[in-house]
VOVEX-192298 format. One record per atom (N, C-alpha, C, O): residue number from 1; atom name; y negated, x, z. Coordinates in nm, 2 decimals. Layout:
N
atom num:NUM	atome:CA	north:Y	east:X	up:Z
...
***
This chain:
63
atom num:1	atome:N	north:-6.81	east:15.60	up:16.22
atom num:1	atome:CA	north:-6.84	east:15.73	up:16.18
atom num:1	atome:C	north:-6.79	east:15.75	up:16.04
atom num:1	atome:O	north:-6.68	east:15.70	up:16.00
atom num:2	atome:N	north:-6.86	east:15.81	up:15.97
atom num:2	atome:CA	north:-6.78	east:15.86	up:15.83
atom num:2	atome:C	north:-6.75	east:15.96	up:15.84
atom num:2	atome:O	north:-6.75	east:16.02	up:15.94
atom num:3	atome:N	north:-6.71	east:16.02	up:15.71
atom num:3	atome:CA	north:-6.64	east:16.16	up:15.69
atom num:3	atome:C	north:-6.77	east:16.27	up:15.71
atom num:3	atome:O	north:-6.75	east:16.38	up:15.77
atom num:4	atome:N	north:-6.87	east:16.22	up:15.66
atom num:4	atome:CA	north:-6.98	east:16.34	up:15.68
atom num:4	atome:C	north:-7.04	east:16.38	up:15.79
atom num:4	atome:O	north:-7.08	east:16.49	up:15.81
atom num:5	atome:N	north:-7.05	east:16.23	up:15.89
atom num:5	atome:CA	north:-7.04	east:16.24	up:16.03
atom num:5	atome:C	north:-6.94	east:16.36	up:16.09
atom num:5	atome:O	north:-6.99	east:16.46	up:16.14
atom num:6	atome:N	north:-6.85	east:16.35	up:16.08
atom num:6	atome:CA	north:-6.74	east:16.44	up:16.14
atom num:6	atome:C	north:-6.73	east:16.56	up:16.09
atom num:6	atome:O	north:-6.72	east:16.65	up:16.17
atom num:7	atome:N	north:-6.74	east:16.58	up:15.97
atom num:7	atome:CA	north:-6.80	east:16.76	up:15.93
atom num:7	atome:C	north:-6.93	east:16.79	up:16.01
atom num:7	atome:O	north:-6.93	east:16.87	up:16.10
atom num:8	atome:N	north:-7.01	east:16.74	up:15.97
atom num:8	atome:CA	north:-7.14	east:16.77	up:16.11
atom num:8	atome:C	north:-7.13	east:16.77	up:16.24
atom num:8	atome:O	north:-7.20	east:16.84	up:16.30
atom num:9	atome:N	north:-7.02	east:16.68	up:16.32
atom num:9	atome:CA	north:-6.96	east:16.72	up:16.43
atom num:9	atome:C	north:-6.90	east:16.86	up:16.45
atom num:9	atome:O	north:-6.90	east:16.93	up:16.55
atom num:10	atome:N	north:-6.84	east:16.90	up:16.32
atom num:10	atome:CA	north:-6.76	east:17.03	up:16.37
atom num:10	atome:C	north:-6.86	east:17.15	up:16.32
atom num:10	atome:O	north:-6.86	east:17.27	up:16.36
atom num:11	atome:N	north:-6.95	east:17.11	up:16.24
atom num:11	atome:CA	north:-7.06	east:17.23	up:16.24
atom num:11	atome:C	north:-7.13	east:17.28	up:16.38
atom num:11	atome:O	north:-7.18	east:17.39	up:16.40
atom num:12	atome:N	north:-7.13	east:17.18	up:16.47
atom num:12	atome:CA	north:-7.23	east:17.12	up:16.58
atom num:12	atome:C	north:-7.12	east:17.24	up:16.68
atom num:12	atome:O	north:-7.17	east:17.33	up:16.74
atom num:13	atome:N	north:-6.99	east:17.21	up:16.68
atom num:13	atome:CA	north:-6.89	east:17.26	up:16.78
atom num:13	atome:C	north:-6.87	east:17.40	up:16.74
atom num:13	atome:O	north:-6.86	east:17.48	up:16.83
atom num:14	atome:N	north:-6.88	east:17.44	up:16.59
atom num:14	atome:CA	north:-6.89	east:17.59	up:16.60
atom num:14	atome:C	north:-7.00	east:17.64	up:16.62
atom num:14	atome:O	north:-7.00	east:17.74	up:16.69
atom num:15	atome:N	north:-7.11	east:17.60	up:16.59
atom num:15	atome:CA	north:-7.25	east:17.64	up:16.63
atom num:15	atome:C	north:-7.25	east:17.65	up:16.83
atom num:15	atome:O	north:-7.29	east:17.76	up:16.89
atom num:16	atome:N	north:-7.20	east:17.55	up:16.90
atom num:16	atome:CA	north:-7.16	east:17.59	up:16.98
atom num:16	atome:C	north:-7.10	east:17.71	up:17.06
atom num:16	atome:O	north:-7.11	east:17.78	up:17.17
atom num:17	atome:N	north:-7.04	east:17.71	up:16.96
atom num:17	atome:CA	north:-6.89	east:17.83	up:17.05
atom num:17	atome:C	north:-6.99	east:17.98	up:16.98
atom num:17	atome:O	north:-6.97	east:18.08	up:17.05
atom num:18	atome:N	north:-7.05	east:17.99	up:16.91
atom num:18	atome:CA	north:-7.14	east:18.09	up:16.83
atom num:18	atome:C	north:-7.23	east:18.10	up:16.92
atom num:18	atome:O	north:-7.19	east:18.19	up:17.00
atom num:19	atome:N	north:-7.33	east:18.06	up:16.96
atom num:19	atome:CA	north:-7.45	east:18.05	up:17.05
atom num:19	atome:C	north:-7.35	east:18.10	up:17.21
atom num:19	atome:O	north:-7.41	east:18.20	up:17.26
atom num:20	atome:N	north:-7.25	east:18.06	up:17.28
atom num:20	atome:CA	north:-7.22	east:18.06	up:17.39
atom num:20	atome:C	north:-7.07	east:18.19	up:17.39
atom num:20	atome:O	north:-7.01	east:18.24	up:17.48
atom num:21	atome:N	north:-7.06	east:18.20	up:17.26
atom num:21	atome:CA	north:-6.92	east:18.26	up:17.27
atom num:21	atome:C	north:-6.83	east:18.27	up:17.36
atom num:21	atome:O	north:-6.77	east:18.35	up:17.43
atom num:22	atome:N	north:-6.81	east:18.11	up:17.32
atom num:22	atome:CA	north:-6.69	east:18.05	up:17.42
atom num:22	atome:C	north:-6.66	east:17.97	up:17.26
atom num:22	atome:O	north:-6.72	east:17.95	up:17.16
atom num:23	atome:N	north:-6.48	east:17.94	up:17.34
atom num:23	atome:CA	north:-6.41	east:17.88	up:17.25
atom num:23	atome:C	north:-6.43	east:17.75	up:17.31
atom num:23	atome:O	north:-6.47	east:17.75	up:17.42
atom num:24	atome:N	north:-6.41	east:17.62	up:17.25
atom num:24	atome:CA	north:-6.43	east:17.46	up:17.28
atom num:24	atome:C	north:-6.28	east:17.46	up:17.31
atom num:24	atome:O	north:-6.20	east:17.50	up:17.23
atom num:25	atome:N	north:-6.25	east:17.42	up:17.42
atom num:25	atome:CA	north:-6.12	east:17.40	up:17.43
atom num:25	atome:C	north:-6.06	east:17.25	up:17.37
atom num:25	atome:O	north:-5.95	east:17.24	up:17.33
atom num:26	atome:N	north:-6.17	east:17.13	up:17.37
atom num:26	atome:CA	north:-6.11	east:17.02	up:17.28
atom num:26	atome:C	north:-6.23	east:17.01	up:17.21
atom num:26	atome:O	north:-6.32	east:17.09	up:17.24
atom num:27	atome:N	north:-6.25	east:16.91	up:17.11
atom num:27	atome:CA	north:-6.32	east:16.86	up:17.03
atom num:27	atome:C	north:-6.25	east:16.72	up:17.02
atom num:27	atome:O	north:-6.13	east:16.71	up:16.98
atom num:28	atome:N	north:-6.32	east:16.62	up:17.05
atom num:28	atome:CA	north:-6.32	east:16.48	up:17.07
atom num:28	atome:C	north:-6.43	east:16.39	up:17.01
atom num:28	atome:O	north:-6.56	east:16.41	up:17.00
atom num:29	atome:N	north:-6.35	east:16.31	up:16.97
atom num:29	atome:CA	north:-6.50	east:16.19	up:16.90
atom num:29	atome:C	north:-6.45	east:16.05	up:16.95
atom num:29	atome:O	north:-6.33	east:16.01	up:16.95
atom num:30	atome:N	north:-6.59	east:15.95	up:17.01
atom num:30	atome:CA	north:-6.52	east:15.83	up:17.05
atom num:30	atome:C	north:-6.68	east:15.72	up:16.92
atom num:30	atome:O	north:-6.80	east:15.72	up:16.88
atom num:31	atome:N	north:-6.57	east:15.66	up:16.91
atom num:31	atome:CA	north:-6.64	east:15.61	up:16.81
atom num:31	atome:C	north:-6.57	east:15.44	up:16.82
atom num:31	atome:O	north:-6.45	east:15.45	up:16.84
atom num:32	atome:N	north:-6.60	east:15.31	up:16.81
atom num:32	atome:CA	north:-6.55	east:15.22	up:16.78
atom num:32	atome:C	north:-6.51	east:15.18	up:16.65
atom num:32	atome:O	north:-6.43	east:15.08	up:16.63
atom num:33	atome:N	north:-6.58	east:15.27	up:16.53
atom num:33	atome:CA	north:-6.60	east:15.22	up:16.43
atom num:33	atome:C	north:-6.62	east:15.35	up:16.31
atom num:33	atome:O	north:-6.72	east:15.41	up:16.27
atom num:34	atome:N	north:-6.45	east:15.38	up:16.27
atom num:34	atome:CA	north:-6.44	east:15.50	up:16.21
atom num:34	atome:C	north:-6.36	east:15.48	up:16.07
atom num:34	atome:O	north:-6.25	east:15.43	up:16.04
atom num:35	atome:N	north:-6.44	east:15.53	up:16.01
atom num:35	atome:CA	north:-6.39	east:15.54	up:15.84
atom num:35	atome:C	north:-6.22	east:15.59	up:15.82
atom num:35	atome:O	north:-6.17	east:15.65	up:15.92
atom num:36	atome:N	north:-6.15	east:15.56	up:15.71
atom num:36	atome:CA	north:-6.07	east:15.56	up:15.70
atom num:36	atome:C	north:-6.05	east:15.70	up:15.65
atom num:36	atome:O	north:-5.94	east:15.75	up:15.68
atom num:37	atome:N	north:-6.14	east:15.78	up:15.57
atom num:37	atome:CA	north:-6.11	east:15.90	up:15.50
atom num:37	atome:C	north:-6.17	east:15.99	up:15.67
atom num:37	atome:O	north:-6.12	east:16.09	up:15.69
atom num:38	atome:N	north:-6.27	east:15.95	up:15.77
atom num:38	atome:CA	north:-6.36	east:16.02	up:15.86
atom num:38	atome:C	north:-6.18	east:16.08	up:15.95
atom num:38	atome:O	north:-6.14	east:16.19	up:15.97
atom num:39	atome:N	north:-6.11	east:15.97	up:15.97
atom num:39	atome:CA	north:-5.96	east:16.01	up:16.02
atom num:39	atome:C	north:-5.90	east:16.11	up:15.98
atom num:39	atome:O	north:-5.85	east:16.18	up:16.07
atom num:40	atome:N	north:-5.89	east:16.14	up:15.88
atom num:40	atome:CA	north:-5.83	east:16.23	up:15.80
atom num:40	atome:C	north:-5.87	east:16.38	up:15.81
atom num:40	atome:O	north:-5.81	east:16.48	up:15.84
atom num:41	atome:N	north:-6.03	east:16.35	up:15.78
atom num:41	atome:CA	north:-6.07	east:16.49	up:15.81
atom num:41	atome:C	north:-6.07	east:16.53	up:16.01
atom num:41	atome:O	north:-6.06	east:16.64	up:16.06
atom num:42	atome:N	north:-6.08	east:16.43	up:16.06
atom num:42	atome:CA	north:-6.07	east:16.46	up:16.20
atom num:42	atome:C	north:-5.89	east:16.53	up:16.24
atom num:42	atome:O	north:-5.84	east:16.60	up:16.33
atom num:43	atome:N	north:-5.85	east:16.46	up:16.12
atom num:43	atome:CA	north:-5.66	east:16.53	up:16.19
atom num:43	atome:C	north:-5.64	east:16.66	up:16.12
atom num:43	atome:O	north:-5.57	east:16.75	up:16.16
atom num:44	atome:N	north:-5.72	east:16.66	up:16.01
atom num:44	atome:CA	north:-5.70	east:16.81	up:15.95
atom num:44	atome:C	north:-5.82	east:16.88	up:16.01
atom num:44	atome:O	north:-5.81	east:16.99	up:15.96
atom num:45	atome:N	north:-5.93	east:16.89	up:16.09
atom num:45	atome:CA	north:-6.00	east:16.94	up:16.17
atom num:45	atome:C	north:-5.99	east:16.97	up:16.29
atom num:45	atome:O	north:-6.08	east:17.03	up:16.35
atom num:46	atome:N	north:-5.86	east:16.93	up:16.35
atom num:46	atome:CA	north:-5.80	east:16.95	up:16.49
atom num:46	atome:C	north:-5.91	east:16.84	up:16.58
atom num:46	atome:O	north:-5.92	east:16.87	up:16.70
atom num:47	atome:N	north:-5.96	east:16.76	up:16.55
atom num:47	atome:CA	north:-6.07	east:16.66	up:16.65
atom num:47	atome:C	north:-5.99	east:16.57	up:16.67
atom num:47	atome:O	north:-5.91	east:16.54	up:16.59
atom num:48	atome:N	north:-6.02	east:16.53	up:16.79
atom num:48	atome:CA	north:-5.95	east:16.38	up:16.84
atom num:48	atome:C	north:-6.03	east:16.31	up:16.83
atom num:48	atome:O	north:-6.15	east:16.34	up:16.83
atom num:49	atome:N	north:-5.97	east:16.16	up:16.81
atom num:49	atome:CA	north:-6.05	east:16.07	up:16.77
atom num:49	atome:C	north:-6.00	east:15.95	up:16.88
atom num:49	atome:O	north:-5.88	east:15.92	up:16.89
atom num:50	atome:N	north:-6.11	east:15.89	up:16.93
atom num:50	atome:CA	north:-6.08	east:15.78	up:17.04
atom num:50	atome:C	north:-6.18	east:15.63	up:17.05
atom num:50	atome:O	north:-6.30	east:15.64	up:17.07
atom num:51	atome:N	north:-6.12	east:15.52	up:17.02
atom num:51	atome:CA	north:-6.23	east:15.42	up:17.00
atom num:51	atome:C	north:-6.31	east:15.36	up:17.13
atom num:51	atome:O	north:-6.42	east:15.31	up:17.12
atom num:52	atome:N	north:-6.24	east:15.38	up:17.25
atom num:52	atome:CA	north:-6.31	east:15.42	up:17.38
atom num:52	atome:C	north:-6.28	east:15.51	up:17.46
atom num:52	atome:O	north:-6.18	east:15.57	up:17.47
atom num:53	atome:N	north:-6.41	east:15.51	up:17.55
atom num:53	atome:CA	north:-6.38	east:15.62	up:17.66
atom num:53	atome:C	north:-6.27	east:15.60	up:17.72
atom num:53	atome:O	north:-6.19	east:15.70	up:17.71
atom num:54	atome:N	north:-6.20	east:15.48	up:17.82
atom num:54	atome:CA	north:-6.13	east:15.51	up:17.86
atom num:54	atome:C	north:-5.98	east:15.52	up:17.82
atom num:54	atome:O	north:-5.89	east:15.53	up:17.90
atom num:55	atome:N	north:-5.96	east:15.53	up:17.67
atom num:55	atome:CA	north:-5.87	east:15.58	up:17.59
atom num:55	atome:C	north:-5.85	east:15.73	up:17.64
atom num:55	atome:O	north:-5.74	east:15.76	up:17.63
atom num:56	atome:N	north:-5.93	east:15.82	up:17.68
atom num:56	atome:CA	north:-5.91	east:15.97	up:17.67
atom num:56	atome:C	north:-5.86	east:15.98	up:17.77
atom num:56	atome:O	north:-5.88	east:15.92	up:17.87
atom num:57	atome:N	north:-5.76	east:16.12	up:17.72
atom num:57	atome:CA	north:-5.71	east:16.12	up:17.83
atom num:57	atome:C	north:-5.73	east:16.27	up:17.89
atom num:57	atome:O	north:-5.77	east:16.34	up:17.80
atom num:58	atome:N	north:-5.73	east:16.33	up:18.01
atom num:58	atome:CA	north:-5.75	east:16.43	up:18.09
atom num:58	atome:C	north:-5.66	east:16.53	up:18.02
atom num:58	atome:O	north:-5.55	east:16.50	up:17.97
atom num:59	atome:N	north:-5.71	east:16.66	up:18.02
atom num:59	atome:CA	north:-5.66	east:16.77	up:17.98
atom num:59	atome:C	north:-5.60	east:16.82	up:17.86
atom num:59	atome:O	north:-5.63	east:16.74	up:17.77
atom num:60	atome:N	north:-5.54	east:16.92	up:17.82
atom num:60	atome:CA	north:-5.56	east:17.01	up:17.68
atom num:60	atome:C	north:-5.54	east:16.86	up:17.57
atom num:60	atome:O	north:-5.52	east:16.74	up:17.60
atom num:61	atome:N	north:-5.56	east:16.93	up:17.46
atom num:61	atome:CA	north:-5.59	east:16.82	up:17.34
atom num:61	atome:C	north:-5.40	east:16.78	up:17.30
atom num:61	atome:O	north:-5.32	east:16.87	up:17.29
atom num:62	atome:N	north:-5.37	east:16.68	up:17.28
atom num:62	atome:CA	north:-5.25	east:16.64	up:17.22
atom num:62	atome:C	north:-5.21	east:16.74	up:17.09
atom num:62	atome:O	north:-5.32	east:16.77	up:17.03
atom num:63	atome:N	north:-5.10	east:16.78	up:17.03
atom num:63	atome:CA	north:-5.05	east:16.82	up:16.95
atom num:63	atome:C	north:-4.97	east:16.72	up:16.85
atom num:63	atome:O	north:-4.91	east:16.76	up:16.75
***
């Protein structure tokens, strides 16, 4: 994923919570194969970032 990947991810998740008006309680991305700046913007965007599924882990988002 790159960085512009992941801004479109989080457009995708507010458009979300906008249409349903519900809040996303996580935002997650599993990706094998993620840019080094796409990181960055994912930690300053509150997204988790996971290179597999069974990396994630069950319940609220890590702090």
């Amino acid at each position: 994923m790159s960085k512009s990947d992941m801004y479109a991810f989080e457009r995708k998740a507010r458009l979300y919570e906008n249409r349903y008006q519900q809040k996303a309680v996580r935002k997650l991305v599993i990706s094998p194969m993620l840019d080094d700046q796409a990181k960055e913007v994912a930690r300053r965007l509150g997204i988790e970032v996971y290179s597999h599924a069974n990396d994630v882990k069950p319940g609220k988002p890590s702090e």
